[in-house]
Every structure is written in C-alpha cells, then in structure tokens.
C-alpha positions, 0 to 999 in steps of 0.5 A: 591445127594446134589441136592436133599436134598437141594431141600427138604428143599426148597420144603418144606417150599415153600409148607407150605408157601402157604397151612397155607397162605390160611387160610383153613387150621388150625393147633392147637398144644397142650402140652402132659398131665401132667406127660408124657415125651415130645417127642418120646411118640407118639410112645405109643399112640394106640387110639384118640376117640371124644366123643360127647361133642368133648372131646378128648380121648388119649389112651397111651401104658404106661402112662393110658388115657388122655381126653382133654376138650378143655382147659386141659388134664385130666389124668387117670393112676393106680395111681389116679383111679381104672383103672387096667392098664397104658396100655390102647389099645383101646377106644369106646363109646356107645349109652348113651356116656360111654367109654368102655376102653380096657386095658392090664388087661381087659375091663373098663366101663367109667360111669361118674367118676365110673370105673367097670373093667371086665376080665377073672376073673369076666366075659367071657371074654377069655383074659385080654389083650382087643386089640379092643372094638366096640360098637352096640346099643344092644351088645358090641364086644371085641378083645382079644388075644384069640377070639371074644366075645360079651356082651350084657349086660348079656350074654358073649359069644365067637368066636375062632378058636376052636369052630368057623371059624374066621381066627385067635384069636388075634384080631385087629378091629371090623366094621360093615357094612350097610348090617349088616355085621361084619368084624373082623381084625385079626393079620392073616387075615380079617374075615367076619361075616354074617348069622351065616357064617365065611368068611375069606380072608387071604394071602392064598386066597387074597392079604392082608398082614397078620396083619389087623390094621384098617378098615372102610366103606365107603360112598359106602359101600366099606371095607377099609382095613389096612394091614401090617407085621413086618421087625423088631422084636419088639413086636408091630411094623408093618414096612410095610403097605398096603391099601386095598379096598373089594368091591364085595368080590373081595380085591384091591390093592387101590395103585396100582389100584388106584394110579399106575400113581402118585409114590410119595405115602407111606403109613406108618405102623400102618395106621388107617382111618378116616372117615368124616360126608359124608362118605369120607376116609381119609388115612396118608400117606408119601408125602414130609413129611406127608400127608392126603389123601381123598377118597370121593365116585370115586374122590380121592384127595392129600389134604395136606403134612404137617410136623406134623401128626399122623397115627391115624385120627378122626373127631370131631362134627364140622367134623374137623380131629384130630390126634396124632403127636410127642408132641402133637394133632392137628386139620385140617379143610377141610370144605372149603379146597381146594388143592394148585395149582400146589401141586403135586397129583394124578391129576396133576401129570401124568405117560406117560407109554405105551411104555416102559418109563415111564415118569412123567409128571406135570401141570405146566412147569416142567416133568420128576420128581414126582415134589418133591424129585424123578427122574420119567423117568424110561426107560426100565419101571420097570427096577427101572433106570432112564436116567433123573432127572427133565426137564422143560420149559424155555422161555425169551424175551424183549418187546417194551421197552427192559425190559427182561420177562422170565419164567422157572422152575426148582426145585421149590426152590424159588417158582415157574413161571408157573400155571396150567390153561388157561388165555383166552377163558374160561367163567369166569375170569382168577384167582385161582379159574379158574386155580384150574379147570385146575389143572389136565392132561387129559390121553387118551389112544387110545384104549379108542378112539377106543372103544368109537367109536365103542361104539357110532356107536352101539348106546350104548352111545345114549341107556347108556348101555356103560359108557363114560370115565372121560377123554372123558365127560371132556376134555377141549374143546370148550362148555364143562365146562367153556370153550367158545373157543378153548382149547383142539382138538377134532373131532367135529362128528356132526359138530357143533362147541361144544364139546359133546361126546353124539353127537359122538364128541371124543378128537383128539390125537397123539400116542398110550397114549397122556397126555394132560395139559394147564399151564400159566405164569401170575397167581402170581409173578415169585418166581423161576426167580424173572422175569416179567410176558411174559403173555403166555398161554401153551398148552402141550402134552406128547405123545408116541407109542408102538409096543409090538412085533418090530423088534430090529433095530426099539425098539427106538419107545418103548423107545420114548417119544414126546411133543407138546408145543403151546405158545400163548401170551395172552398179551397186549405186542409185545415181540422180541429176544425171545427164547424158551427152554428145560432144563434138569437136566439128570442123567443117571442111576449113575448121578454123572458120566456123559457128556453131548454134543450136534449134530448140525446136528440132532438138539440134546442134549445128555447125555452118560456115562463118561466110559464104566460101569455106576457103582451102582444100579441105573446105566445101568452097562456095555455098558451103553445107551445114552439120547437124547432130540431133537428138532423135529420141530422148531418155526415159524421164523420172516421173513427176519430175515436174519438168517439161523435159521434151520442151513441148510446154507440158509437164509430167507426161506420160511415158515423156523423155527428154530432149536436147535440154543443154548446148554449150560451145567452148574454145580449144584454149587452156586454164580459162572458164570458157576453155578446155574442161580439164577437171571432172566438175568441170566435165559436169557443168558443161552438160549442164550448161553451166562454165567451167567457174560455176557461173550458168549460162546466160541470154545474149553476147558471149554467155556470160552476163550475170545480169542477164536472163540465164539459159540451157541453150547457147547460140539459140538464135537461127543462123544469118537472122539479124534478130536473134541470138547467134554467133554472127550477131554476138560479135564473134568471129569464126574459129575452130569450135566444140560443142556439147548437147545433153539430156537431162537430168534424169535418174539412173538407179542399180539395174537401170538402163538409159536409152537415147537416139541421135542422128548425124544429118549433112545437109547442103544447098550448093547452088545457093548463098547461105541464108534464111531462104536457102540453106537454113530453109533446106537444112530445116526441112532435111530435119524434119524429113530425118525426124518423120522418118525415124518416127515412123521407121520409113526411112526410104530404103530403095536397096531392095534385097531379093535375090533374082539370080541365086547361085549354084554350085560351081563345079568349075572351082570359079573365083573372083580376086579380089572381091570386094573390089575397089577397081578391077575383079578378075575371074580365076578358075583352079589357077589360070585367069578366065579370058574371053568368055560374056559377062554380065553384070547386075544388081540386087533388084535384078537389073543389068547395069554392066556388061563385057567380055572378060580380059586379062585386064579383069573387069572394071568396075570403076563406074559402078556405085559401091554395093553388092552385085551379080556376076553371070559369066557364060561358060560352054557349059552353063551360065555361073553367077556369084556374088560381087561387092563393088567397094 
C-alpha cells in the first residue's frame, strides 16, 4: 500500500528527529580497517570483544582481526603475522588480558605482539575450526566441530557425544553461570554441565530451535538463550531467530510470554546478547528499522529504533553499547536514556484481546495500528485479517476570539498533537518528565479484580502470601504516585478518599479486560495539524466482553470492541462550535476494495465490501463481514442550542447529547479538496462536513453539487439498495477508503468536560451473499443488540468469576512455566519438572474442561480457549491448585 510506505518514511525520520535531539544518545561512525571492502562486510564479522583498555576487537570471517584504539584500526591477517587463518570466529580474554582467538585453522593465544597457534597438531585440540572460546580463571574452554575441550594450562581434555552426554559436537558458545553451572550452545541443542552430570534441552524435549547462536545470564540468574534454523542453504546463515529465557529448568518462549501484547517486534537471525555492568539484557531486534531492547530484573524496555545496528552487542568500561553495523561501529549511551514519548513499546502499546478482536491500542490519540507500519484489529483473532487500519481522535473548536484550535492524529507523518500523561491534579509540574511517568496503558482483566478481592478478603494481602498485580499496586489514582487528585476510577474499599490496595481498594473497570490511558494536547507544538493547542487533558478506555459458549444470534458481543473518552479543558480558555471525532482509516481485510457509508438512524459509520468475494489472503473471501464504528452515547449538548443534536426531531431536550452529527469520507491523495487534510482548517472542515476548499457537503454523486441540497451525512443511503444514496449507486468504485464521524457542535468552557461512547461492532453473515435481507439485515440487528445492551449495562457476560477452587498454600514450592501460556505449561517443583503425577483441569465457573497425566512434554493446552483456568494436581500429599491462563 502507497500509505504505508510512505509512512515509513515519514515515520522514520520524525523518530529519529527526536531520539539524537535529546542529546542521550550518541552515535559514533567509524571507516572499516584499512584493506577491507566498504559496504556489505558486516556480513563476514563473527565477533566484537572490549577488552579492558576499551580497545575494540573485530573478528572478520574473511579478512583476519581488526583492534580499534580509539584512534585507528590496527589489522592482523596471514599476510602481516603469524595468525594461521584470515578466518577468525571468535574472541575472548583472560584474566591477565590476552586474547585467546579462535580461527578456521585452531586457537591463537594473543600475548602482547607474540602469537602461539594451538591445533589438532600440537594440542588436544579435536578440530582446527575453534567456532567458540570461554575463558575462567583456571581453564579455558574451546568449541570446535568435534566436542568440547578444556585447557588448563597443561592438560587438554574433551567432551563429545562419544564419550560423554553433551547434545552435539559442533559447538557454538560457552557461559557459565552463578551456580557454577556450564551451558554449552550446540548447533542441535543446549547443553548444561554441572556435577559431572549432562543435561540437555533440545527440540525433542523443550521449545528451542535446534542452532543455539548465543547465551548469557542475567542479573537474576536467568539463561538467555538465542536460537535459530536455517530457510536458506548457506553455509552459515541462520534466517529464523528465537529468544529463549530458562528459568527453573523450565525454557520460555520470552516473545510470546513476555511480549504477546506488542506485535511489532522481530528478532533477527544471528542475535547475540549484550549484557551491561548491572546485569541487564540488551537484545537486536526489528522495529522501524532496528531496534535494542533491554531487560532489566522483571522491567523490560523498547529503548531505541535506529537506522544502523548490528547483531553483535557489547559494553565498554565506561558501560557504553557497541556494535557492528554495515560500514562501521558504533557506540550508544544509555546511561541517562530515557525512552521518547509516545515511541511505540511494549508499555504504551496495548492489545485489547479477550474476546475474539484483537485490537491495538496506543497512549496517545491513535489505536488500531502498532503505531508504525501495521493494522492491529485482527478480528476473528489470530485469523491473520483485519477490518481496520488505523483509527484515531480528532477534536477542533474556536475560542472567544475566533482563532480555530485543533488537535488530531492520524499516521505520524508530521509529528504528532497529543502526549501521554495528564496536565493537572498530579503533584509536580506538567513537562516531559510527568508525562513520560504516564507514558503506559494499564490492562486489567476482571478475573484480576476478582481474585484480588478474594485475596483481600482471605486476608492474604494483609499476611503477603499472595503478590498484588502491577496494574493494580500502580493504577493512577488519587494518592498513588504523584497523583493528588482524581484520575483513575477505583473502588475506595475503606472509604477514605486514597488509592491503596493494601487497605482492600482495587481499579474500578468496565467489561471483561479494560485498558486504561490518559494523553494530552499541550506538551509540545502540533506537528500532525500545524493547529493551536485546545489545552484538553484525555481520559481513555478500550474495553470488551467475552462469552466463550454464546449463542450465534448474539457472537456480536465477542466481536465487540467499546471506548470511553473523558475530555477535560484544562485550559484558561471558553471554546465554542467545537466538535468531537472518530477518524479511521478502514480496510477491510483487502483494503483496496472497499465502500464505505453511514446509518443515521443508529448513529453508525460503516465499511463493506465493494462485491461479494473480498479477494487475496488478507481478505475474508465470500460473503464478506461489514465494520461498524457507532457512537453509542453522545456529548453533553449546550442548552437552548436550538438544535436537535440527538436526531430524534426534538429540539432543546432536557439532558440531550449529541449524535453522529457529521461523516465525510475522503481519499488517500495529496493537494485535492477531496484528499488528505494537510492543514489545521482543513482538519476543521472535515468534522464538520465541509471539504478541504470550504465547500459543504452536498445530496447525491460524489459530494459536491453546489446546486444540490447540502447535507452532514455522506453515503447515507443503505448499502446494495438501488434507491438511495450510497457509493455503488454514486458511481464509485471500490478503493482503499477514510472515513470521519463527529458530534457536535458543542461548547467546552475552562473546567468542562466532554464525554462521549463509541463502540467498534464486526458483524458477519458468511453463509449468505451480501444484500439487503442478509448482511444488511444481520448487520442492523448486531447494532441494535449493541445499542440495548450499552443502554441497559446488560452486556451478556457468561464468565462467571466465582472462584469454586481457592488456592492454598503450597508447601511444595510448585510452579507453572510458563504461565501464561500460549501452547504448553509444565509443573516445576524447586527445580525438577513434576512428571506423572493426575491433573485436572478446569474453569472459573468450576467445571472440568481437561484432564491427563503430567509428562516431560508438559501439558497441552492448544485446545482450550484463551482465558483463566484451575489447575488441580494430585500429589501423595494432598491435591494442589493454582491458577492457569491460557493465552
């Protein structure tokens, strides 16, 4: 799509404008060593070792080692010394500060200017190809094709698969850990050495892939593991990577376990860890282009997307990162990062996904997109198809003098209008630094809610035996953190006026998962409408039910998604004709063959499929569904307005909000009153119906008959009715299309607050052709279903949270890893794996659903929906359960 190319680029240097213009982080380019090709020659360097004079050491596939002082390249090849191969793998230091070098043609002990080759010839050795070197204070281990071998200094002695149970004997990487364990990567599988005892976890036992490439511990004493196999056939080449974490014998997934709510995230084949002074992680990955990701103990942190990187990383003595790129190192300075606001990471970027959509959701003003490159409202969930793009808020009014003030976001192109964080009613003042504490979206799930208060009430809050959730101890509510005022519902347990779980006060939510965020229009210029600051202060929630076994009639309410929007004017301004907005840019599954219209009478925006088979992979095929966006409950209207804001035919009721008052449609081209706002007025016009060149909105063809009746609604006519207006009867053809729906106008004085309801309703008859008695009629009564139950808060929740099967306390010490779990949970008990043993399985309303013995395998839960369940085990001493979520 044109769309999303060019927004890449425009992404792309916005985010770099702003991550080397805070000065924290610093960006040293460097020419390659004399004598070796520029360009492409990253792909023939296996190792960068600092040693401690901060001297940089780059081991080159073809062209010998290279040492940077700081000044120049120093270069070692066959040509100047005595090292047997220009093929060097590897790289490690000692304790005196000599380089052990490990090449195609042995192992090379660097003493000063003084080489000593060491191979199959002179040594014990088992193979000249050295692939890996660690170095311990008495021995030194090396990997070579055929086994692990020690040296310590004397003797030479080797482990293989012949006379020993290490996995494999090509060998990748060596680590020890603080237990005085030694892991060993092999190219099938990890290996673990520890009291003369070989333990190995490979593909037939646990989830690795079969090429271990890197690992490394952690400040927790956790294994990191890196992990591939090869989609190509050459030689050296590992296409697909994985990270790994074991913890307790037990091997996670650290993507899907750790990262299941943020998409954007690849890593790269090849990935090798670094690791700072503290004991954090630090891991190459793709985001916009590259990206460095830091795990530091539980906390983990999209730090930077840059245009240059390499997948080898490691720290100098001043703990500043290194690595290798294209045509050059270069070094990053984290010491005083901090991550950009508003940066898309796995904090501020939130899946709302406990029904069957699942929708991104961002901190600042936009949603339905991982906010650089991708649609996120995949519905059904994990069909891989998506019925919109990118959607987002848009708001414009005037003030006392007439000056227009707007604020909107759509791609980022230009910048951006709203912030994370609030600007009042914290306890210091409203700057970056405030707003980067709210730069995150709280996910509660109810469950969470439910066995908090169950906790609380057995006491074991008060007693510690049961651990509060993140989300819960810091949810942004009056006296937690710097907040002194209200900001966050929450049910005040003791009443007195302070948010404190430990007194029994928990967040007070909507639905089954709720995502909670707060985002604001005035911490810096408007760069994506060039408008005047409103001074508003944004409240948000992204909510949603789920009913695993409902009936057809009602499989809307999965495919629901709701939104709560509290607009406070936090200014010292009145603001009149203002008016409040959804845009979206909706592509249904193929997005390039789309209509789009509206239904007055049920204050709906809607997107369907020009015919009746939405082609290609990304499309739903046959009998395609149709999404709506409907406003659900309008703003407060000014009093004696004279203007029948709710569409009823009434005017100047009592209490009476506004509806969808507005929907314009426009095309993805530039410079064109039908096309792309690129002005604040423009912005403006479009909310209220009015094009780009100030002409309004007119009856019938394309919109824009001066002679024709004006109107607020375009495309009004109801969808494969040859009677009425809508796009096919325009003359239209289908093509990627956005839309904008508003309310207004309204007034938004100093203090004020707007607030407003919008739901997101996927409805789909995929047995029958589209058409006025199928789809349209199907799509109508999901609506109207949606709208009763809003209305009446009867939204039909069948997850019935009475917990049936308390836990106890577990003298045992028993775990599951991981958990949650996408695929497969094992039971851990100290560090040994619990095999044969019943298990049962069931879920929240008490009923079994699953049941087995435990295995090495762990126990699957493919077939189970994704939700919170109990696991009982029956040990000799009693019956154990604890709580499982299936992801």
């Amino acid at each position: 799509m044109i769309k999303k190319i060019c927004n890449l680029f425009f992404l792309l240097v916005i985010v770099l404008g702003i991550k080397i213009a805070n000065g924290q982080l610093t960006h040293i380019q460097y020419p390659e060593p004399p004598g070796i090709p520029a360009g492409g020659s990253n792909l023939f360097k296996n190792d960068l070792q600092i040693d401690n004079s901060d001297n940089k050491w780059v081991a080159f596939a073809k062209f010998g080692l290279c040492i940077y002082d700081g000044t120049s390249w120093i270069q070692f090849n066959t040509s100047n010394s005595t090292i047997p191969s220009d093929s060097i793998i590897a790289i490690a230091f000692d304790g005196m500060g000599n380089a052990w070098l490990g090449t195609k043609a042995g192992a090379v002990y660097k003493a000063g200017t003084n080489f000593t080759l060491y191979d199959s010839g002179n040594s014990g050795l088992p193979s000249n190809v050295v692939s890996a070197v660690y170095c311990e204070p008495n021995i030194t281990w090396f990997g070579t094709q055929n086994g692990l071998t020690s040296f310590d200094g004397t003797n030479w002695t080797t482990y293989s698969t012949t006379n020993s149970g290490i996995a494999n004997d090509s060998i990748t990487c060596i680590q020890r850990d603080a237990n005085g364990k030694l892991w060993v990567g092999t190219r099938n599988g990890l290996s673990q050495y520890f009291n003369n005892i070989w333990t190995n976890f490979t593909t037939s036992n646990s989830i690795l892939d079969r090429f271990v490439i890197d690992i490394e511990t952690d400040n927790q004493n956790r294994l990191w593991i890196s992990s591939g196999h090869k989609t190509s056939t050459q030689p050296y080449a590992i296409n697909v990577s994985g990270i790994y974490i074991l913890s307790n014998s037990v091997i996670s997934n650290f993507k899907s376990t750790y990262l299941q709510d943020y998409s954007p995230i690849i890593f790269y084949g090849n990935n090798h860890f670094g690791k700072d002074s503290a004991g954090s992680i630090y891991i190459y990955l793709n985001c916009i282009s590259y990206g460095i990701l830091r795990v530091n103990d539980s906390s983990i942190d999209q730090m930077l997307c840059v245009p240059y990187g390499g997948n080898i990383l490691q720290f100098d003595q001043q703990n500043k990162l290194w690595s290798i790129s294209t045509n050059s190192i270069y070094s990053l300075d984290f010491s005083n990062y901090f991550t950009p606001l508003n940066a898309p990471n796995i904090k501020n970027h939130r899946a709302l996904n406990i029904n069957d959509v699942n929708a991104g959701i961002n901190v600042a003003g936009d949603m339905h997109w991982n906010g650089i490159n991708t649609p996120r409202y995949e519905v059904p969930k994990n069909s891989g198809k998506n019925s919109v793009f990118a959607s987002a808020l848009w708001i414009g009014g005037l003030d006392a003098s007439g000056q227009l003030h707007t604020a909107a976001q759509t791609y980022r192109q230009t910048g951006q209008d709203f912030w994370a964080g609030p600007i009042g009613n914290i306890s210091i003042p409203f700057d970056s630094n405030s707003c980067r504490q709210f730069d995150k979206i709280w996910k509660i799930d109810k469950w969470k809610i439910e066995e908090f208060k169950n906790a609380y009430s057995a006491g074991n809050v008060s007693n510690g035996s049961y651990s509060i959730p993140e989300e819960i101890t810091s949810w942004p509510a009056i006296g937690n953190g710097i907040v002194n005022n209200k900001l966050a519902p929450f049910i005040d347990f003791n009443n007195d006026g302070l948010y404190n779980p430990i007194n029994g006060d928990y967040p007070e939510i909507k639905g089954d998962q709720l995502l909670y965020f707060i985002f604001n229009d005035s911490l810096a210029p408007h760069g994506e409408t060039g408008g005047q600051k409103l001074g508003i202060e944004v409240h948000g929630s992204a909510y949603a039910y789920n009913c695993s076994n409902i009936v057809d009639s009602n499989i809307v309410l999965n495919r629901t998604t709701l939104y709560h929007y509290t607009i406070i004017n936090r200014s010292l301004k009145d603001y009149h004709d203002v008016y409040t907005g959804i845009w979206n840019d909706v592509d249904l599954g193929l997005a390039t063959d789309d209509y789009v219209g509206c239904d007055t009478t049920r204050q709906t925006a809607f997107v369907y499929n020009g015919d009746n088979d939405d082609e290609t992979q990304s499309g739903y095929g046959l009998n395609p569904p149709m999404q709506n966006v409907k406003i659900l409950r309008g703003t407060l209207a000014d009093a004696g307005d004279g203007i029948d804001n709710n569409l009823d035919g009434t005017i100047d009721e009592i209490g009476e909000r506004t509806a969808m008052n507005h929907f314009m449609y426009y095309n993805n081209v530039q410079w064109s009153p039908i096309g792309n706002p690129l002005s604040s007025i423009a912005y403006y016009r479009y909310l209220q119906s009015v094009w780009i060149d100030g002409q309004h909105l007119t009856y019938g063809n394309d919109g824009r008959d001066s002679l024709a009746t004006e109107t607020n609604f375009m495309f009004s006519g109801v969808p494969y009715d040859v009677n009425v207006w809508n796009e096919f009867n325009a003359g239209n053809p289908p093509e990627d299309r956005r839309f904008i729906m508003s309310s207004g106008p309204v007034s938004l004085n100093v203090g004020d607050t707007l607030t407003f309801d919008i739901a997101y309703v996927f409805s789909w008859d995929s047995l029958s052709p589209n058409g006025l008695t199928t789809s349209i009629a199907r799509n109508q009564a999901d609506l109207d279903k949606v709208q009763y139950w809003f209305d009446t808060n009867t939204f039909p929740s069948c997850d019935v949270y009475s917990v049936s099967l308390p836990e106890r306390s577990q003298p045992e010490n028993i775990t599951l890893f991981p958990n949650p779990s996408l695929q497969n949970v094992k039971v851990i008990s100290g560090d040994k794996q619990l095999i044969d043993h019943d298990y049962f399985i069931f879920n929240l309303q008490g009923a079994e659903v699953a049941k087995g013995r435990l295995n090495s395998g762990g126990i699957d839960l493919s077939k189970l929906s994704s939700q919170p369940y109990f696991l009982r085990i029956e040990l000799p001493s009693g019956p154990i359960t604890q709580k499982l979520i299936k992801m």
